[in-house]
C-alpha positions in Angstrom: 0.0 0.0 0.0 2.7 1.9 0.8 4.1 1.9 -2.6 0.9 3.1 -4.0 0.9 6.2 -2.4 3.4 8.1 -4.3 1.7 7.0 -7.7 -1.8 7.9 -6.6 0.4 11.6 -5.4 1.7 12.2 -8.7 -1.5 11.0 -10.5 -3.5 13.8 -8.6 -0.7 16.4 -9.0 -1.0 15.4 -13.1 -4.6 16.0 -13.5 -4.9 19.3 -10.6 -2.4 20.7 -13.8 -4.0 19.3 -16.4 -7.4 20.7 -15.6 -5.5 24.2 -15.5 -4.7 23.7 -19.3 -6.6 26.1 -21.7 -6.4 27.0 -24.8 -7.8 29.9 -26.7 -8.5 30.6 -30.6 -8.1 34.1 -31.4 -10.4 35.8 -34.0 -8.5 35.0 -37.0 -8.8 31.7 -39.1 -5.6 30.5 -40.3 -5.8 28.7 -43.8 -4.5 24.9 -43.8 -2.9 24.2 -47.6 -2.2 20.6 -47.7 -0.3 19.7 -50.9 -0.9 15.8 -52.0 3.2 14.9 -53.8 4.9 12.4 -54.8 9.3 12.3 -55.9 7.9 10.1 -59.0 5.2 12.7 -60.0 6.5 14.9 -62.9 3.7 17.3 -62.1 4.7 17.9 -58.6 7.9 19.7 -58.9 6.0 22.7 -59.6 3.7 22.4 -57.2 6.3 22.1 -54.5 7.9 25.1 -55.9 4.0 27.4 -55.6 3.7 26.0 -52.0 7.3 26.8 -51.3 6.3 30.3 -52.3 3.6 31.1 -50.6 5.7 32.8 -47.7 7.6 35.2 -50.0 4.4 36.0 -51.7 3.1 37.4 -48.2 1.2 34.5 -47.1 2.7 34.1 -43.2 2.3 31.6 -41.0 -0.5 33.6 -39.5 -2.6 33.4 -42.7 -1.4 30.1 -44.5 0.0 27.3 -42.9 1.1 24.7 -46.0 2.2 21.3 -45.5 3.4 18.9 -48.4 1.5 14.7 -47.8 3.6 12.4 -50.2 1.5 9.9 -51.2 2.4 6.4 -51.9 0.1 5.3 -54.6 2.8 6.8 -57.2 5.5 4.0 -56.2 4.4 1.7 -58.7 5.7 3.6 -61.4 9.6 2.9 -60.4 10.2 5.7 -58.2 9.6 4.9 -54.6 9.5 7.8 -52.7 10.8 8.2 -49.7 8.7 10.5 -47.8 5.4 8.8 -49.0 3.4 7.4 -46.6 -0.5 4.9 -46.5 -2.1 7.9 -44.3 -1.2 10.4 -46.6 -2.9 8.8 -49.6 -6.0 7.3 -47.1 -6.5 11.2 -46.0 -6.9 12.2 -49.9 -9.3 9.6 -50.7 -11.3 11.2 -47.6 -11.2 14.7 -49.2 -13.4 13.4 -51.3 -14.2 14.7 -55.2 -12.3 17.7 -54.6 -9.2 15.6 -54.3 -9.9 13.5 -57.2 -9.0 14.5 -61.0 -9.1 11.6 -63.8 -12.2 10.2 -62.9 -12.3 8.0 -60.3 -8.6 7.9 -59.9 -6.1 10.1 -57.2 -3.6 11.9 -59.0 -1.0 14.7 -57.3 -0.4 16.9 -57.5 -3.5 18.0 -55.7 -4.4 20.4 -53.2 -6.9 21.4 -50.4 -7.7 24.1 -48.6 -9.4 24.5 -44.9 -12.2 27.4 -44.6 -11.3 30.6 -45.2 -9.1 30.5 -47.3 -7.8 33.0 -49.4 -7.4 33.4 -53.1 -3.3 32.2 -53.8 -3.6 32.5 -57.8 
């Protein structure tokens, strides 16, 4: 029993700090760009290069917050790339047809954008 004690202590201390833990959005919404790539995609070069851009351009973190998902379903081709991963591919699939070009058929790039989000053209 004795050797319970000190677990039950710092079990109580963890959730007495926890339950001081808040978080606040402020007013603004910040756009999420997630860019669907691949290294075997001859498209996506350029595509990397426009979301690489999109600081310089004047899009900050505090408007635009852009994040490149390799896909995997572009390894067949002989080019495995290295960053790819499942999840990134399963997540486009769940964008649904926004995400899909070709039919029924993923193909990067492509590119999706939370709510609010601003006009990059």
């Amino acid at each position: 029993m004795k050797a319970l004690l000190p677990v039950l202590l710092v079990f109580s201390l963890g959730t007495a700090q926890a339950a001081q833990c808040t978080a606040k959005s402020t007013d603004r919404t910040v756009a999420l760009v997630e860019l669907y790539t691949s290294e075997g995609c001859d498209s996506c070069p350029p595509a990397d290069r426009w979301l690489s851009s999109l600081g310089p351009r004047g899009f900050a973190p505090d408007r635009v917050v852009p994040i490149a998902l390799h896909v995997d379903y572009w390894d067949y081709i002989g080019w495995k790339d290295p960053y790819a991963r499942q999840a990134h591919s399963t997540r486009q699939r769940k964008m649904g047809p926004q995400a899909r070009a070709c039919g029924d058929g993923l193909y990067p790039p492509g590119a999706a954008a939370g709510a609010g989000f601003p006009q990059l053209a």
